[in-house]
DSSP file (Angstrom, degrees, kcal/mol; ACC not computed):
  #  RESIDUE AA STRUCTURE BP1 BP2  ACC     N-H-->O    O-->H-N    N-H-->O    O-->H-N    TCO  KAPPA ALPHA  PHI   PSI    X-CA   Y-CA   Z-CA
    1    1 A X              0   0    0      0, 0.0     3,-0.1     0, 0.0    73,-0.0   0.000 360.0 360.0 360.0 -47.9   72.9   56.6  -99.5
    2    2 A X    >   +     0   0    0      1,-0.1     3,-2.1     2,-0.1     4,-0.2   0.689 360.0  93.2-108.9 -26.0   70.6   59.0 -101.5
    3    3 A X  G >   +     0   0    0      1,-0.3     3,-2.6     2,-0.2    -1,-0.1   0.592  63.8  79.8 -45.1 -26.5   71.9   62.5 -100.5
    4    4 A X  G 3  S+     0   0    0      1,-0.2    -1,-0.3    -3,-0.1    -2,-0.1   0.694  85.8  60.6 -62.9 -12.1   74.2   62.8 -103.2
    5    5 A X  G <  S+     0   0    0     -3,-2.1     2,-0.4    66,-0.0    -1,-0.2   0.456  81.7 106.1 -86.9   3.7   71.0   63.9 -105.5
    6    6 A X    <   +     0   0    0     -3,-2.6     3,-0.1    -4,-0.2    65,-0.0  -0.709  43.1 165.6 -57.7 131.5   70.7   66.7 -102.9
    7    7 A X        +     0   0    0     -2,-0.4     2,-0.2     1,-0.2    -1,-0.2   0.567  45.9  74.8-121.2 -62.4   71.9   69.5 -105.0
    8    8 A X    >>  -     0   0    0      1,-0.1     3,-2.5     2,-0.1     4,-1.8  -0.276  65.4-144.5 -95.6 169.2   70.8   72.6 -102.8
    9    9 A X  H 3> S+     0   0    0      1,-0.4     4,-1.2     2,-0.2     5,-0.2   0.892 101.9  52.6 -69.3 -44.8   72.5   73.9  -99.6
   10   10 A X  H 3> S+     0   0    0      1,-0.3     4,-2.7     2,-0.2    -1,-0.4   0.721 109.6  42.3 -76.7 -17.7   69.3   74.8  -98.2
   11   11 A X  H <> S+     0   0    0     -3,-2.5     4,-1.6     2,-0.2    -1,-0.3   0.815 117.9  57.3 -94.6 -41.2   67.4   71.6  -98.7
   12   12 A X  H >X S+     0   0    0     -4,-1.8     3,-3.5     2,-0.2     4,-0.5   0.948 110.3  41.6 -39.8 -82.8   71.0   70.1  -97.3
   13   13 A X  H >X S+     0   0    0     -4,-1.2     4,-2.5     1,-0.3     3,-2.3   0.847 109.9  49.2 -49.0 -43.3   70.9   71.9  -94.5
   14   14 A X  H 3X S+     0   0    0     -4,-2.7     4,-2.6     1,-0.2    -1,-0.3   0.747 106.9  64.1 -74.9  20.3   67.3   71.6  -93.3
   15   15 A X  H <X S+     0   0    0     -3,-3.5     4,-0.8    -4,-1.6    -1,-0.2   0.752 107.8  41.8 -48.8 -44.2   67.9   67.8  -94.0
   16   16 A X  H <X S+     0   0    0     -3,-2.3     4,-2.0    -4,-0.5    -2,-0.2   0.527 109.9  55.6 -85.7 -34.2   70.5   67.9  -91.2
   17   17 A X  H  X S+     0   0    0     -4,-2.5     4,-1.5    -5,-0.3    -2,-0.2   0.874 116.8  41.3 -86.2 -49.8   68.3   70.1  -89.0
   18   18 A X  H  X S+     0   0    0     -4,-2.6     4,-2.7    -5,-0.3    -2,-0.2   0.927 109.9  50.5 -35.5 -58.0   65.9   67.4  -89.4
   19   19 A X  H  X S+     0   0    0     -4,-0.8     4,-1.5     1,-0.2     5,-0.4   0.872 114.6  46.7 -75.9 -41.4   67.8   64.4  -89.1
   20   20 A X  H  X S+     0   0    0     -4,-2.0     4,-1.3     2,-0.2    -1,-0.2   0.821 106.9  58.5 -84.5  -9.1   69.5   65.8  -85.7
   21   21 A X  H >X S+     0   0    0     -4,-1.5     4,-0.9     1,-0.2     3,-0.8   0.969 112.9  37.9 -52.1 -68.0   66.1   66.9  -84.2
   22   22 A X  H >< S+     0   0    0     -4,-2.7     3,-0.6     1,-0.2    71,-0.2   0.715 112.3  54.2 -60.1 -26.7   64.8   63.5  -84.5
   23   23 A X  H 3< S+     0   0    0     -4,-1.5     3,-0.4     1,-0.2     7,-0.3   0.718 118.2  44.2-100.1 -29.0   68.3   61.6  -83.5
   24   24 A X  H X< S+     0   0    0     -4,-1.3     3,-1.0    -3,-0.8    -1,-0.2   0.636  88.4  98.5 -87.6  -6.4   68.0   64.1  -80.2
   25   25 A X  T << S+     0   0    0     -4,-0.9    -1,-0.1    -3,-0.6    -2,-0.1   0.482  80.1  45.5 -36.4 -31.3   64.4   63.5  -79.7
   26   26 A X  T 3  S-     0   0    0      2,-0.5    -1,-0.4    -3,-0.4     2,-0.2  -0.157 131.4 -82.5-113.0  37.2   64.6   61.1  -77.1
   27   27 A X  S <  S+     0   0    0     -3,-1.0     2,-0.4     1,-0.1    -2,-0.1   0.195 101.9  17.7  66.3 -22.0   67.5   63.2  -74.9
   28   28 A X  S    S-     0   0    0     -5,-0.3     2,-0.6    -2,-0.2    -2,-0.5  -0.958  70.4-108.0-150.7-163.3   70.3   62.1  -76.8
   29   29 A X        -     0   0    0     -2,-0.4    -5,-0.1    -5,-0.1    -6,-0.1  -0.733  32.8-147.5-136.4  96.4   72.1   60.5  -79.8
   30   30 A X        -     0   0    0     -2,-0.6     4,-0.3    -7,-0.3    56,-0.0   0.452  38.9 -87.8 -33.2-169.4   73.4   57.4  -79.6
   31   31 A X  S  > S+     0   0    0      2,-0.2     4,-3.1     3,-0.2    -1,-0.1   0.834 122.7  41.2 -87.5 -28.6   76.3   56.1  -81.3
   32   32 A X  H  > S+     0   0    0      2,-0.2     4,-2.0     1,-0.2     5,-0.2   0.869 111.8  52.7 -64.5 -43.6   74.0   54.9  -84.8
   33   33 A X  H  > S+     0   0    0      2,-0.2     4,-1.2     1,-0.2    -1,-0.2   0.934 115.7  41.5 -72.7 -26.2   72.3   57.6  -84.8
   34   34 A X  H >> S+     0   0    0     -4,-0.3     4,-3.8     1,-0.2     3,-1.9   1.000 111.0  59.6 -60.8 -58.0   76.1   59.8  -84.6
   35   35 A X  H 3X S+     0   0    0     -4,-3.1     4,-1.6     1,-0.3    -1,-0.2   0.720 105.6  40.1 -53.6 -39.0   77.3   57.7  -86.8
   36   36 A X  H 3< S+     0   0    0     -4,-2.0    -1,-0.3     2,-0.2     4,-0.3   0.574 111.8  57.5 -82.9  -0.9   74.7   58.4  -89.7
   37   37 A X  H << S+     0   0    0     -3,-1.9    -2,-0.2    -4,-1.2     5,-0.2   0.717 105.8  49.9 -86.9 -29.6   74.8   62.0  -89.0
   38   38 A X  H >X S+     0   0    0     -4,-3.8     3,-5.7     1,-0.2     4,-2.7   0.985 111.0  52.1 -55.8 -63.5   78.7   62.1  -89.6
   39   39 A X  H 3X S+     0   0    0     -4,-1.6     4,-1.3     1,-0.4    -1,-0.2   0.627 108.6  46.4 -36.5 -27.4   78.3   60.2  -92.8
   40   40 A X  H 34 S+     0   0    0     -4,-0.3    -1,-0.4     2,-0.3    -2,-0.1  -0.031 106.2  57.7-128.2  19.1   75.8   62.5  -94.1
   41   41 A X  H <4>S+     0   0    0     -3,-5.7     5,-2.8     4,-0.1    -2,-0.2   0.500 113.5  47.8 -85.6 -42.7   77.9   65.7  -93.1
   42   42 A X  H ><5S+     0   0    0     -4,-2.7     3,-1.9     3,-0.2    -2,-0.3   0.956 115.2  39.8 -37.2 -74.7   80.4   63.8  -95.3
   43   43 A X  T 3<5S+     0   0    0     -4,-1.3    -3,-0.2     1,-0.3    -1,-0.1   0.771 118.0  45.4 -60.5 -26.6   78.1   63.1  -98.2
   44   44 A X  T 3 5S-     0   0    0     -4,-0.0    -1,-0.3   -31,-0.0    -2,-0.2  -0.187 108.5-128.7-113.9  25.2   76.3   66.3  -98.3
   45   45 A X  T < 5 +     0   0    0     -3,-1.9    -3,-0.2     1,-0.2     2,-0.1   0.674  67.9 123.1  34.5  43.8   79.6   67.9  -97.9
   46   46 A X    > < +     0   0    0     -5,-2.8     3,-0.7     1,-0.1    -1,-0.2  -0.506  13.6 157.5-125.0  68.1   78.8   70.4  -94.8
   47   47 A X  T 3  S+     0   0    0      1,-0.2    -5,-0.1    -6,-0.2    -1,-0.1   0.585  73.5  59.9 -65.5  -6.0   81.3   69.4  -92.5
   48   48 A X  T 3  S+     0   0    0     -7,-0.1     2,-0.3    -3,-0.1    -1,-0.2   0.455  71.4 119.3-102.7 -13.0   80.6   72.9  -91.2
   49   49 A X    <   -     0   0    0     -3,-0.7     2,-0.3    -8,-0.1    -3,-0.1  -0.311  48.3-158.4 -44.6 113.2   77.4   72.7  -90.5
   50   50 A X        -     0   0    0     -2,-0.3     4,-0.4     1,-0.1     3,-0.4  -0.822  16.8-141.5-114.9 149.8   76.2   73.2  -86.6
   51   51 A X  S    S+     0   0    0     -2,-0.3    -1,-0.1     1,-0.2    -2,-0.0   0.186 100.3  64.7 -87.7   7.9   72.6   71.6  -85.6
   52   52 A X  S >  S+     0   0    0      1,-0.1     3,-0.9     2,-0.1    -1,-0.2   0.774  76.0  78.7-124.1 -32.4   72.2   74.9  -83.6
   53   53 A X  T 3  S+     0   0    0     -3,-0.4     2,-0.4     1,-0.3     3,-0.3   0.900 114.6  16.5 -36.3 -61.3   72.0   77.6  -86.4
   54   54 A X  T 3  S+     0   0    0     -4,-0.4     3,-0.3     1,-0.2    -1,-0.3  -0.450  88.7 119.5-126.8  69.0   68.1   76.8  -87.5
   55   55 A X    <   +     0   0    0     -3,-0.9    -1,-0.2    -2,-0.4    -2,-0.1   0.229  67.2  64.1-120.2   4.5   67.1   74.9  -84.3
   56   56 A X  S    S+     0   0    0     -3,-0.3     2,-0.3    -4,-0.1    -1,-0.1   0.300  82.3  95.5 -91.2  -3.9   64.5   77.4  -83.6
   57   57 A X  S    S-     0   0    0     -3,-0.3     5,-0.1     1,-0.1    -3,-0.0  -0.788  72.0-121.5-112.1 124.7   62.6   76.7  -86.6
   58   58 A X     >  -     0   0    0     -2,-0.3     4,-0.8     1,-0.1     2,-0.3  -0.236  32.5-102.2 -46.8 146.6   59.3   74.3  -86.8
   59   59 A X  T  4 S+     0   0    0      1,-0.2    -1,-0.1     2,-0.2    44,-0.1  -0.379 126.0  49.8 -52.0  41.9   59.1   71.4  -89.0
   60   60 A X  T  > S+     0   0    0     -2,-0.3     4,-1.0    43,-0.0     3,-0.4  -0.037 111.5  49.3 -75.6 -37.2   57.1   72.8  -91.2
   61   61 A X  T  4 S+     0   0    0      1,-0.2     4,-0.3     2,-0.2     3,-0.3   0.936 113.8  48.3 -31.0 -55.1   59.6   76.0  -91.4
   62   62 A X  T  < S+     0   0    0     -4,-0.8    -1,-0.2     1,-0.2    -3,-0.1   0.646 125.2  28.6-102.0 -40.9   62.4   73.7  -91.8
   63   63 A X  T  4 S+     0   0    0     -3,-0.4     3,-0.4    -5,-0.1    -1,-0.2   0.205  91.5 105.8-128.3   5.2   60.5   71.7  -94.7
   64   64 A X  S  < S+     0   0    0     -4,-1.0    -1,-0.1    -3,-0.3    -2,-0.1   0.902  84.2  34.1 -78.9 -31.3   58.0   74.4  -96.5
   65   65 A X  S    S+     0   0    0     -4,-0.3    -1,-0.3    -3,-0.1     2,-0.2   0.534  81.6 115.1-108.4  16.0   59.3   75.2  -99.5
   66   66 A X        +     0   0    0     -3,-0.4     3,-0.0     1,-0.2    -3,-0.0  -0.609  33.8 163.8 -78.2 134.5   60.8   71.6 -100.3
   67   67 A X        +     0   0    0     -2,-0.2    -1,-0.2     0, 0.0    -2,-0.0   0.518  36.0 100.1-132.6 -57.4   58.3   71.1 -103.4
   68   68 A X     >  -     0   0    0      1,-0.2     4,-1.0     2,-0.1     0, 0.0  -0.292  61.2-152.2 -35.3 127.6   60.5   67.6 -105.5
   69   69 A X  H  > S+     0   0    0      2,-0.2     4,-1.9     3,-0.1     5,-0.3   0.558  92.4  56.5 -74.2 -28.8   58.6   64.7 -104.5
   70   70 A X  H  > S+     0   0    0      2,-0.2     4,-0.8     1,-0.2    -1,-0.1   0.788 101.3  50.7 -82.4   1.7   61.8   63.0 -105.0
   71   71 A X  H  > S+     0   0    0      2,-0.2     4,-3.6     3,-0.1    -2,-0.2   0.789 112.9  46.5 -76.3 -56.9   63.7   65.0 -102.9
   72   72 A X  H  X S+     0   0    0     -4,-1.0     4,-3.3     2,-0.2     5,-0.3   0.975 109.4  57.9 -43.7 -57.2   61.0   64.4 -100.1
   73   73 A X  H  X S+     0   0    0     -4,-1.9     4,-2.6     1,-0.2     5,-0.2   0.863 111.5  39.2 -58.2 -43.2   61.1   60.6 -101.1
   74   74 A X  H >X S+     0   0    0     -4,-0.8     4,-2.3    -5,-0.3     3,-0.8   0.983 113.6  53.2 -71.2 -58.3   65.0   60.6 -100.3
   75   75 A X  H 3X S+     0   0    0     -4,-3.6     4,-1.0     1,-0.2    -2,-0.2   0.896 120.7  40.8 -54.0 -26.9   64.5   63.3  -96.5
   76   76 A X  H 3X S+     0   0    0     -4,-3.3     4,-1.4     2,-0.2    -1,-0.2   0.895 115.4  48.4 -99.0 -24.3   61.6   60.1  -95.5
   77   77 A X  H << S+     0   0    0     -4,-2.6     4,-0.5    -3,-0.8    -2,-0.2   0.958 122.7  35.1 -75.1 -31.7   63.9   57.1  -96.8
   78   78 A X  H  X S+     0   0    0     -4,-2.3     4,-0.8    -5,-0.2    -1,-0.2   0.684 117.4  49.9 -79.3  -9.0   66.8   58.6  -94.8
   79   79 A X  H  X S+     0   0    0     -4,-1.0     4,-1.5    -5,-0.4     3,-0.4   0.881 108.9  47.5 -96.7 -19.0   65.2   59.8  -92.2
   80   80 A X  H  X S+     0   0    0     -4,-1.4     4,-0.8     2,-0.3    -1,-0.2   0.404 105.2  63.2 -34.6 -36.6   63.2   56.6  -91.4
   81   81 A X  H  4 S+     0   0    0     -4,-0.5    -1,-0.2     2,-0.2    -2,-0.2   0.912 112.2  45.4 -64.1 -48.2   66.8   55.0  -91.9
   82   82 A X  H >< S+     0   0    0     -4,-0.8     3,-3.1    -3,-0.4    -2,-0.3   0.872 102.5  55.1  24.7-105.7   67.2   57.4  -88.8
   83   83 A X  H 3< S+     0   0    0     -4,-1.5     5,-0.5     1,-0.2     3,-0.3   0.663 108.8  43.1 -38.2 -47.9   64.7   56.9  -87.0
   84   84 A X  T >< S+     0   0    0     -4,-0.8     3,-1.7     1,-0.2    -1,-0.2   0.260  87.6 102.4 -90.0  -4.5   65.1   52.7  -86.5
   85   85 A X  T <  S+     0   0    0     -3,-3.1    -1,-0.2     1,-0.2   -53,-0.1   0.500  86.0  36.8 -80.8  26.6   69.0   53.2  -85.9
   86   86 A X  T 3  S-     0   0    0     -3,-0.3    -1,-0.2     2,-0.3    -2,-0.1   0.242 115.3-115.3-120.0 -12.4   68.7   52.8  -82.4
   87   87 A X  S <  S+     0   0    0     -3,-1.7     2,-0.4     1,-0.3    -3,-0.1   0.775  84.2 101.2  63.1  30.9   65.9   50.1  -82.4
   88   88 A X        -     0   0    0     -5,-0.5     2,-0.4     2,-0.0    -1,-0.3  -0.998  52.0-170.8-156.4 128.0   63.7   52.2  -80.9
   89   89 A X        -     0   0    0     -2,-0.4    -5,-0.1    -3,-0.1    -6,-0.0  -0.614  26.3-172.0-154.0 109.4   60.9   54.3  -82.2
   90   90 A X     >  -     0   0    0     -2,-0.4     4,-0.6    -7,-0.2     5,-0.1   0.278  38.4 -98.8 -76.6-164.6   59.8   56.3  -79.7
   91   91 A X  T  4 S+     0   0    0      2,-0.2     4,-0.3     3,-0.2    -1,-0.1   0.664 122.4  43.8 -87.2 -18.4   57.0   58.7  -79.1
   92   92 A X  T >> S+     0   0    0      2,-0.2     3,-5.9     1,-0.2     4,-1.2   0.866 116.3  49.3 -68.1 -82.5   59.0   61.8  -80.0
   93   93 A X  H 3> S+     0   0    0      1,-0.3     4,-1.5   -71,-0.2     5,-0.2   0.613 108.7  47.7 -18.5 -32.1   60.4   60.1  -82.9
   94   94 A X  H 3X S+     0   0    0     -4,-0.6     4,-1.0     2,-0.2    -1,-0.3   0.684 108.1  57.4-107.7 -15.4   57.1   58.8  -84.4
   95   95 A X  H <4 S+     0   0    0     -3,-5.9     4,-0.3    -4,-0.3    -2,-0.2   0.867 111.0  49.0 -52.6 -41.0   55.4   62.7  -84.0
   96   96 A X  H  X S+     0   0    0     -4,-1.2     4,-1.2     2,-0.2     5,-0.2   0.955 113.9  40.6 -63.1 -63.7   58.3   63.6  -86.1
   97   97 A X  H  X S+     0   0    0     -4,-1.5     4,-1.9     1,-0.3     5,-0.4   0.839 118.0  48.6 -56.3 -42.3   57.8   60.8  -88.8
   98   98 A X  H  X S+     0   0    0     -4,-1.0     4,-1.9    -5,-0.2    -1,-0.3   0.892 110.5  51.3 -83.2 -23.6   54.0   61.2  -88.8
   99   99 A X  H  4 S+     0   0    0     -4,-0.3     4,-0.4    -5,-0.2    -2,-0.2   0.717 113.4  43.4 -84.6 -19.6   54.3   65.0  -89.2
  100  100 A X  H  X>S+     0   0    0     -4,-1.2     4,-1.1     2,-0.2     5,-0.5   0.748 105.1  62.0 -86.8 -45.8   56.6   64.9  -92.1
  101  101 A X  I  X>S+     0   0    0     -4,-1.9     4,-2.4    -5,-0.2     5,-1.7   0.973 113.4  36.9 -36.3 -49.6   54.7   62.3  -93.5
  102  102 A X  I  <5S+     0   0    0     -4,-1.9    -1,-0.2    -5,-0.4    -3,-0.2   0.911 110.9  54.7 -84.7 -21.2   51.8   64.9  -93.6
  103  103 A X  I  45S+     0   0    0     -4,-0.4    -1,-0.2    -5,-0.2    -2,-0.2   0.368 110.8  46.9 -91.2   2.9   53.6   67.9  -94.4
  104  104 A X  I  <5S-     0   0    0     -4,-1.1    -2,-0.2     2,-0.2    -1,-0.1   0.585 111.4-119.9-103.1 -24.4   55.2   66.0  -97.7
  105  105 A X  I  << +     0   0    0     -4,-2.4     2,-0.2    -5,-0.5    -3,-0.2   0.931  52.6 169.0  82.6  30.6   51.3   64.7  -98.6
  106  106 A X      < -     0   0    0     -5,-1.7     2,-0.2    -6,-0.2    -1,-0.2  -0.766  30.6-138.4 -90.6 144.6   52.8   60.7  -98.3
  107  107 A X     >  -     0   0    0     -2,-0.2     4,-3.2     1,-0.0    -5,-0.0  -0.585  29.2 -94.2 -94.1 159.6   49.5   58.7  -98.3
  108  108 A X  H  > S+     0   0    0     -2,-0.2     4,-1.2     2,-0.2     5,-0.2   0.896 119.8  54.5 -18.5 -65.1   49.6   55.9  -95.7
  109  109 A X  H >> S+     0   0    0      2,-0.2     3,-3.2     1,-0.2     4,-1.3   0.905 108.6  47.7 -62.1 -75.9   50.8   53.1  -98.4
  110  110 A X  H 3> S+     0   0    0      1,-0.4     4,-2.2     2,-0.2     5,-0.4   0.654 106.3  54.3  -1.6 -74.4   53.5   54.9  -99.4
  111  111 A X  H 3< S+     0   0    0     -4,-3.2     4,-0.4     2,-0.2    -1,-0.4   0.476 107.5  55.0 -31.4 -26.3   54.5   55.5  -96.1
  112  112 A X  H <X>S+     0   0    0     -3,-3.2     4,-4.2    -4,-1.2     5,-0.5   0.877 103.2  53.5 -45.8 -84.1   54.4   51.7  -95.4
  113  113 A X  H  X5S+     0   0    0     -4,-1.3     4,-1.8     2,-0.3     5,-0.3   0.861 107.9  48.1 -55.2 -59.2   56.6   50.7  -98.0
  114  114 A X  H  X5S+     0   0    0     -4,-2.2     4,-1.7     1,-0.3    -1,-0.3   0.895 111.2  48.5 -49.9 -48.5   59.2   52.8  -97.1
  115  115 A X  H  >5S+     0   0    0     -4,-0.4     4,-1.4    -5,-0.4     3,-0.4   0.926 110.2  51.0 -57.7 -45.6   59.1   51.9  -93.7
  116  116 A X  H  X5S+     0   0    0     -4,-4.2     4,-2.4     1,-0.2     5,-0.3   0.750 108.1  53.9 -62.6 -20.1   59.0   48.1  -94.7
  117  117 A X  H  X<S+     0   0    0     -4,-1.8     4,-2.1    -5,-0.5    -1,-0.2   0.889 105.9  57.3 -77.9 -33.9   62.2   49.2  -96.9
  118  118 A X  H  X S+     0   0    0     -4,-1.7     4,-0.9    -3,-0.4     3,-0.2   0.988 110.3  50.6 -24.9 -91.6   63.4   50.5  -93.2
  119  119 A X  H  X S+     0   0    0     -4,-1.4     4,-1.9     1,-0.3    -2,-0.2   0.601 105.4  41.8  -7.7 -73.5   63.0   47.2  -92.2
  120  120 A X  H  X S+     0   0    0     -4,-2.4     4,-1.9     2,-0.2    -1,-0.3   0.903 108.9  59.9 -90.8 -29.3   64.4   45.2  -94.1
  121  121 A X  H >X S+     0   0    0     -4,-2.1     4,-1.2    -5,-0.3     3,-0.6   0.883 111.1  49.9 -18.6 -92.0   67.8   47.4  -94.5
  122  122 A X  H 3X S+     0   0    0     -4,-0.9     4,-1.2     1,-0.2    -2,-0.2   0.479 107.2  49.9  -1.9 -73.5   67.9   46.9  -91.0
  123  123 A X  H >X S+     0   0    0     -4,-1.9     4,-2.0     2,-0.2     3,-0.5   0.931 111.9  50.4 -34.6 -78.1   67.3   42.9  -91.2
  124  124 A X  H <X S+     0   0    0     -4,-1.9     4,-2.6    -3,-0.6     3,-0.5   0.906 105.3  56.2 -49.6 -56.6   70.2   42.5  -93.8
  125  125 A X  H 3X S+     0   0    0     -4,-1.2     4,-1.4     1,-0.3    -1,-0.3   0.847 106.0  50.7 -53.4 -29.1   72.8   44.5  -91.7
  126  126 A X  H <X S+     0   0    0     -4,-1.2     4,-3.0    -3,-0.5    -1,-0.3   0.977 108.5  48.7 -74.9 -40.4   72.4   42.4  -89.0
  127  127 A X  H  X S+     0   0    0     -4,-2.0     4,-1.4    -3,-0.5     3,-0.3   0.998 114.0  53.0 -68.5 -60.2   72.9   39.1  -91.0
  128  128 A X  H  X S+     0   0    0     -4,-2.6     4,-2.4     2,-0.3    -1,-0.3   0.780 103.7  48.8 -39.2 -37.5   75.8   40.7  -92.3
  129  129 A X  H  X>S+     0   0    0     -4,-1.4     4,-2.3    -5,-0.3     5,-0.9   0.899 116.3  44.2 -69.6 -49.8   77.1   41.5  -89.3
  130  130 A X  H  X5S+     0   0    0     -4,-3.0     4,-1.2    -3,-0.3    -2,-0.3   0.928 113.2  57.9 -60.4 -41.4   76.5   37.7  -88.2
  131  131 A X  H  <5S+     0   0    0     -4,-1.4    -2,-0.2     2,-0.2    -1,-0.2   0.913 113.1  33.0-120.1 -71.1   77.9   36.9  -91.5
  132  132 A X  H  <5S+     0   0    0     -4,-2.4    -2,-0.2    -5,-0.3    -3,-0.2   0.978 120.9  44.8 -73.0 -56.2   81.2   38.6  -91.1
  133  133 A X  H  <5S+     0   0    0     -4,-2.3    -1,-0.2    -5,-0.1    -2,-0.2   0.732  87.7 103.7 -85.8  -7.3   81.9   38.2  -87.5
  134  134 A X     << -     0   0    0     -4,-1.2     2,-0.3    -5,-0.9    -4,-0.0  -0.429  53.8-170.7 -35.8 135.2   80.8   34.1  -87.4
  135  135 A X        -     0   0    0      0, 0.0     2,-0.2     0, 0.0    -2,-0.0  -0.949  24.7-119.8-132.2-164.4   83.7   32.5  -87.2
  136  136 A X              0   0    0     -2,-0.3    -2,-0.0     1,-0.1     0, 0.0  -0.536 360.0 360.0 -90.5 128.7   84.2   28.6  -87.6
  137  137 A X              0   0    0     -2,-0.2    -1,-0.1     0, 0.0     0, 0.0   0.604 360.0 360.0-105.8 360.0   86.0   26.9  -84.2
């Protein structure tokens, strides 16, 4: 959704190295969580990108020299998109979220908001989905 304002590789990749830590977090990656990781090999145009290359690296490695607060603001709104596709936010998952939260220097509200923004994404795709597959008998 926001990735196209990624401009460099290295902030791409560890974006990707983020996003499939957390989507593996729990032992595997569901079909949502696949599904937004394709999309966003697609968008960020690294269809060559392998999750295994810097998978050795800490989250803070992974995320130290990222400095744009609007660059952070897109890696927590997508990854938080992430995080909730599965409908589940586990204990891995929420180590992850709170440990990027502190290593970007998001205060609490902030954090909030985004997460309520989560939310209600979330909320709308499902009525939409009721929306398109109602039909009338």
């Amino acid at each position: 959704m926001f990735l196209h304002f990624i401009v460099e590789r290295e902030h791409k990749e560890a974006f990707l190295d983020l996003a499939h830590r957390i989507a593996s977090s729990d032992g595997f990656i569901n079909r949502n969580e696949q599904n937004y990781i394709q999309g966003w090999l697609l968008e960020l145009g690294l269809e060559d990108w392998s999750p295994d290359a810097r998978a050795h690296l800490s989250t803070a490695e992974l995320i130290g020299n990222l400095q744009d607060d609007r660059i952070k603001h897109i890696f927590l709104a997508e990854l938080l998109l992430l995080i909730f596709a599965d409908g589940n936010f586990n204990d891995e998952e929420k180590r992850i979220a709170d440990e990027i939260q502190r290593l970007f220097g998001c205060d609490d509200e902030t954090f909030a908001k985004f997460r309520g923004w989560v939310e209600q994404m979330n909320a709308l795709k499902v009525e939409g989905m009721k929306l398109v597959l109602h039909t009338s008998s």
